[in-house]
C-alpha positions as CSV (number, residue, x, y, z in Angstrom):
1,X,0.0,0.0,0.0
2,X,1.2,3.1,-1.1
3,X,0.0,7.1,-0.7
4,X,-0.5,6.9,-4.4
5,X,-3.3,4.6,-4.2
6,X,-4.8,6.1,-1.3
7,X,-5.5,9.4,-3.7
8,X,-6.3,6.5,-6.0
9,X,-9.5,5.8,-4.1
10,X,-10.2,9.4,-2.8
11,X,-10.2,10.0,-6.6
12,X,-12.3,7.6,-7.9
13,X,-14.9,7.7,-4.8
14,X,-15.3,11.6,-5.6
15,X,-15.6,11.2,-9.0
16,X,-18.6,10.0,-11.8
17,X,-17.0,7.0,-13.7
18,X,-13.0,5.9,-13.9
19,X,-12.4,7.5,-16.8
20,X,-13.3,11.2,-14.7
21,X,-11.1,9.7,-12.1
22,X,-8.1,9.1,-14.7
23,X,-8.5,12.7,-16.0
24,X,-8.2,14.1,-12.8
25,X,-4.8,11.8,-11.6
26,X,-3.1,12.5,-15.0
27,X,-2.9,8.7,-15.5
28,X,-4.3,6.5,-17.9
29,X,-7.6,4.1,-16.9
30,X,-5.9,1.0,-17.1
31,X,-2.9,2.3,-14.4
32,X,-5.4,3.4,-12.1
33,X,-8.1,0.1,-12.6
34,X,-4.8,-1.6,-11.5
35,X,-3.6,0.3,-8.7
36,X,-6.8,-0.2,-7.1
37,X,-6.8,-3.8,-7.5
38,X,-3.5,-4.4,-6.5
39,X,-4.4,-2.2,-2.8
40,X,-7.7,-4.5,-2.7
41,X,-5.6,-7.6,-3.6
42,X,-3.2,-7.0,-0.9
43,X,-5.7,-5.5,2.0
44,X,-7.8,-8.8,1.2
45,X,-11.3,-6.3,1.0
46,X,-13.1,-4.9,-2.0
47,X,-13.1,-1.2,-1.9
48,X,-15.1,-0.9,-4.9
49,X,-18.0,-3.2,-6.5
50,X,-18.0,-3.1,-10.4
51,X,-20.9,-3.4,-12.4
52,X,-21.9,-2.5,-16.3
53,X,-23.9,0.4,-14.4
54,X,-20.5,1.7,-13.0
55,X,-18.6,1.4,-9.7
56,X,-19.9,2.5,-6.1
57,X,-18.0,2.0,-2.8
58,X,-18.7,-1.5,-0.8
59,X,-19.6,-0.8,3.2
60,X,-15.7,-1.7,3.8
61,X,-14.7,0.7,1.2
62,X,-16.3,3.6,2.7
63,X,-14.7,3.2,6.1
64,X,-11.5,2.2,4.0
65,X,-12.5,5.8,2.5
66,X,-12.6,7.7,6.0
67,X,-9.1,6.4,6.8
68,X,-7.3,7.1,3.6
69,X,-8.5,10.6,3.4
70,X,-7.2,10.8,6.9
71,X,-4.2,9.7,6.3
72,X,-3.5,11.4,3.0
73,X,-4.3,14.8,4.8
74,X,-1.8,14.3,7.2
75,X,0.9,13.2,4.4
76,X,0.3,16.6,2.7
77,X,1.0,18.2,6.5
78,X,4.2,16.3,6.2
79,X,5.1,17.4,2.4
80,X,4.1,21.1,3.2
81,X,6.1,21.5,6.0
82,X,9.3,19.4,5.5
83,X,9.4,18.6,1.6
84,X,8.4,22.2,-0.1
85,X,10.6,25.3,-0.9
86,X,8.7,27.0,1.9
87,X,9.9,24.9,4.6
88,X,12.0,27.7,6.5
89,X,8.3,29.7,7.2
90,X,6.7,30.1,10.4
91,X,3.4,27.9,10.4
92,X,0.5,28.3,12.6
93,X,-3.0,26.8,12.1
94,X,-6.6,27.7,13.3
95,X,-9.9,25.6,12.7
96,X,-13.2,28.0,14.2
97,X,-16.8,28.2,13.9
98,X,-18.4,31.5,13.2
99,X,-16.9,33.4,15.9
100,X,-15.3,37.4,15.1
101,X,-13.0,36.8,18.3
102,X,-11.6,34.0,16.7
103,X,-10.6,36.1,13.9
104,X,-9.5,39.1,15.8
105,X,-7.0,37.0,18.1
106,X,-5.4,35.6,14.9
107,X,-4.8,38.9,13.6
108,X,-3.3,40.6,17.1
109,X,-1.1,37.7,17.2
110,X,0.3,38.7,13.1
111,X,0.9,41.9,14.1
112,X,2.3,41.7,17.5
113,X,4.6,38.9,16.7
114,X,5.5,39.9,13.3
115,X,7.3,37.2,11.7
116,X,9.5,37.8,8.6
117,X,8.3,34.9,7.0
118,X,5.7,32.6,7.2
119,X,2.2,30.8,6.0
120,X,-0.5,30.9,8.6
121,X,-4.3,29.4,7.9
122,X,-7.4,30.0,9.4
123,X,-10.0,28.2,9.0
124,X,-13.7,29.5,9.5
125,X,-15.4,26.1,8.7
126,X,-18.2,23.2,10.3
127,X,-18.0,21.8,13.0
128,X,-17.0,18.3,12.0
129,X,-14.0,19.8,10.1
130,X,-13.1,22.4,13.0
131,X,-13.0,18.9,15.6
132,X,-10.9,17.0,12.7
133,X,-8.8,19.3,11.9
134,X,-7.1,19.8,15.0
135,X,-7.5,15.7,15.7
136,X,-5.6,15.3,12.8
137,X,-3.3,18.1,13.4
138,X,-3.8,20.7,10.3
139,X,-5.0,23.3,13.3
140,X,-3.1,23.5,16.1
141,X,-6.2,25.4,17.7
142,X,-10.0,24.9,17.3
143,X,-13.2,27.5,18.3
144,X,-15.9,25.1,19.2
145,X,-19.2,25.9,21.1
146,X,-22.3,23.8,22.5
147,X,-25.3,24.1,24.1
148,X,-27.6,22.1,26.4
149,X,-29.0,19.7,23.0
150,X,-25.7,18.8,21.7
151,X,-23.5,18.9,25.3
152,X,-23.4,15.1,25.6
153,X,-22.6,14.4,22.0
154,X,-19.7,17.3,21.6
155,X,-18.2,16.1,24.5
156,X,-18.2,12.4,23.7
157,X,-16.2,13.6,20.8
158,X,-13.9,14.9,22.6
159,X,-13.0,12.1,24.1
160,X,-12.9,10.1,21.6
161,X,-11.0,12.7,19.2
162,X,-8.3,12.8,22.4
163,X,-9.0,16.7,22.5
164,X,-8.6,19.0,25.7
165,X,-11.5,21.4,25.5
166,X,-10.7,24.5,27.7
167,X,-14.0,26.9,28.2
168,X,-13.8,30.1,27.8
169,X,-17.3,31.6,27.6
170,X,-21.1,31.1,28.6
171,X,-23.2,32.8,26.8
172,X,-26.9,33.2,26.8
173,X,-29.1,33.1,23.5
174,X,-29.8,35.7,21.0
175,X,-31.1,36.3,17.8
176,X,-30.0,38.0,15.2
177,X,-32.2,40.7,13.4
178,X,-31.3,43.7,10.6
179,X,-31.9,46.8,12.2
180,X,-34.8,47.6,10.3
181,X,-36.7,44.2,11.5
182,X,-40.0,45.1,13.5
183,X,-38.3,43.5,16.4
184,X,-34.7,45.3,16.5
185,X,-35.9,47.7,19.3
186,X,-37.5,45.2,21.6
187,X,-35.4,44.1,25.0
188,X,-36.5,40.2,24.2
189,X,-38.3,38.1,21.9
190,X,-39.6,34.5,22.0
191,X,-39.1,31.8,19.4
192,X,-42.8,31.8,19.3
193,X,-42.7,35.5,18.4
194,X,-40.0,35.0,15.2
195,X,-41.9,31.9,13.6
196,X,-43.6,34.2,10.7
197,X,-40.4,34.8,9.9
198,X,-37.6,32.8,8.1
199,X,-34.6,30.8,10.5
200,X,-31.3,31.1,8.8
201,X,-29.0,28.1,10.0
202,X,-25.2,27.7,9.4
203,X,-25.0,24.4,7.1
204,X,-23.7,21.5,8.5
205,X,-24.7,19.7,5.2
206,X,-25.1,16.5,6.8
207,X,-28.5,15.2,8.4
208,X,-26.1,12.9,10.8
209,X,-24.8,16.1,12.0
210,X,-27.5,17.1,13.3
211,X,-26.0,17.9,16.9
212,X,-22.7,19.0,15.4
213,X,-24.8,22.5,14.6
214,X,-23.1,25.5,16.4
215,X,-26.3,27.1,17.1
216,X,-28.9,26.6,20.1
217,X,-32.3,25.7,20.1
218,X,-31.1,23.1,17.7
219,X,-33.6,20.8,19.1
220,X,-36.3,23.0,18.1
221,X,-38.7,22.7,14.9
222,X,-38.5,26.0,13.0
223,X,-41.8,25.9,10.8
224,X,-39.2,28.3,8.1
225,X,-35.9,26.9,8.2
226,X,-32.9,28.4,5.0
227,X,-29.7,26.9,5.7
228,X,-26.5,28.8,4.5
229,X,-22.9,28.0,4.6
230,X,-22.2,31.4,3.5
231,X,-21.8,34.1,6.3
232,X,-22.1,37.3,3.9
233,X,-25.3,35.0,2.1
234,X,-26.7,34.4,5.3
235,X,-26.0,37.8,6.6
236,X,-28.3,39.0,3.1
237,X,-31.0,36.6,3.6
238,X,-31.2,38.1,6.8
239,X,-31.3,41.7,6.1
240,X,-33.5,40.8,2.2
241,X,-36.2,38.7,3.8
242,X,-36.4,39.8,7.2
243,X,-35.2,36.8,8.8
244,X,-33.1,36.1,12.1
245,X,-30.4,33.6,13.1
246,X,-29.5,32.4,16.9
247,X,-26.2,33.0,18.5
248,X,-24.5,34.1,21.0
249,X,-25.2,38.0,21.0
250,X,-21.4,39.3,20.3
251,X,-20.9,41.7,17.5
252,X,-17.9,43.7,17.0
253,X,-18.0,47.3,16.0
254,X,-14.8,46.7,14.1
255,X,-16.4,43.9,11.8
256,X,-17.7,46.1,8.2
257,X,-19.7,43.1,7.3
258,X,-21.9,43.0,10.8
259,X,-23.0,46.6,10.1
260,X,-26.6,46.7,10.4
261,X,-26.9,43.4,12.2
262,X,-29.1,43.6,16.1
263,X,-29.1,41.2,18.4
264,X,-32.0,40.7,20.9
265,X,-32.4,38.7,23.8
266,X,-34.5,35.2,23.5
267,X,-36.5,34.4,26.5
268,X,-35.4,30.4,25.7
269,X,-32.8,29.8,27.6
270,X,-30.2,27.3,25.8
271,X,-26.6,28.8,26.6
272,X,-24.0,28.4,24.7
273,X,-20.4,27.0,25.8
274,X,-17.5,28.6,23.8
275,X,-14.2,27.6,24.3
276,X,-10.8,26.4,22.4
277,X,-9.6,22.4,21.6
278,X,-5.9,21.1,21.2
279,X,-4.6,17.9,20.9
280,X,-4.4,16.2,24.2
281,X,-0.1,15.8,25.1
282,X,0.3,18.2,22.0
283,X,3.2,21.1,23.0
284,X,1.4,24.6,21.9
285,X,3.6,26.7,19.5
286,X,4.7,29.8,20.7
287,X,2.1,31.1,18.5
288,X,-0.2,28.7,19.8
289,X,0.4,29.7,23.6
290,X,-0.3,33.7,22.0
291,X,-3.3,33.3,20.7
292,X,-4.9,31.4,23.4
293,X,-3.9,34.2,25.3
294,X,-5.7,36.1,22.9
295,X,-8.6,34.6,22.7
């Protein structure tokens, strides 16, 4: 087995037919038809079943699938950091849900330590990818949040992701209104109150996700329910139809693309836990120690 066929049959399971697949890999059909069998040949399973109708992934392919893209994420850690012309860079890594704080301690700690060279990320993503991310080490730091629905479930992840999580909020629920909404001026709303009007919901484009969602209430059946994975979409739908999202209540004064947004008080009580992952018996970076002091 070798890293080759492991983007083999990341390839092929992303793609429409083998010949898609070759396209993509820069090698011919009957290389990569090969490849493949060699890898199921020698792991004694059948990653793919064949058929004149095409090919589709067996049950032990797609937890073969899960593993390779795994592992082929953490070979391109490897071959960015050790194996490219940028190797002599400063590196540092964050994975966060929607959160401006997040964002704002990554900046303060660019400027304050001022590297001459280097390639940071940041990664404003789901939830899944935020927990995966820094299990498999591409963030060094992950923002992560949950409420009272989801509490158990997050945190059963943790364990089993080997994460530290390290709180450093509680916050209690809001929603999110433009400041022309009929509701903008009031102290506190119900849910009851907002169901004429349309519930925008950060995508976590996967039903089994369910209680992966970075929201409260998540428990709750909206009657109008738009899902976005879009902050600036979302933040239009918002503003276009007169529509509300639920959150923590923190805007920032300094953030252009938040102007106009209000936040009101919901009488539902479902707080919201905020705080940062690592890797449990990772070593922080000194970037990673700043910006946890940030935060």
């Amino acid at each position: 087995m070798n890293i080759n066929q492991l983007k083999y049959v990341i390839e092929i399971a992303g793609s429409s037919s083998m010949r898609e697949a070759s396209t993509k890999l820069y090698i011919s059909q009957p290389a990569l038809s090969a490849g493949v069998r060699e890898l199921e040949e020698e792991l004694g399973i059948l990653i793919f079943e064949r058929t004149n109708k095409g090919i589709s992934l067996t049950d032990e392919g797609r937890e073969f699938l899960s593993y390779a893209k795994k592992t082929v994420g953490q070979y391109a850690i490897l071959e960015e950091r050790y194996l490219n012309k940028n190797s002599d860079k400063e590196r540092f890594s964050v994975s966060t849900q929607h959160y401006n704080f997040a964002i704002k301690a990554f900046t303060d700690v660019i400027k304050e330590m001022n590297p001459d060279k280097f390639i940071f990320s940041i990664h404003e993503t789901k939830t899944k990818e935020v927990l995966e991310d820094v299990r498999t080490m591409k963030s060094e730091v992950g923002i992560v949040s949950f409420s009272g629905s989801n509490e158990a479930v997050i945190k059963k992840i943790f364990k089993d992701y080997q994460l530290d999580f390290t709180p450093l909020m509680r916050r209690e629920t809001y929603v999110y209104v433009w400041e022309n909404h009929p509701f903008a001026g009031k102290k506190e709303v119900s849910i009851d109150e907002m169901q004429k009007y349309p519930c925008i919901s950060f995508d976590q484009s996967d039903d089994s996700n369910f209680y992966l969602t970075e929201e409260a209430m998540a428990d709750y059946s909206f009657d109008k329910m738009i899902k976005s994975d879009d902050r600036a979409t979302s933040l239009e739908i918002i503003a276009g139809l007169g529509g509300y999202s639920i959150g923590s209540g923190m805007l920032s004064d300094s953030d252009a693309i938040l102007k106009g947004l209000v936040s009101v008080k919901l009488k539902e009580e479902d707080p919201l836990t905020i705080g940062y992952i690592t890797r449990k018996g990772s070593v922080e970076s000194v970037y990673g120690r700043m910006y946890i002091d940030k935060l």
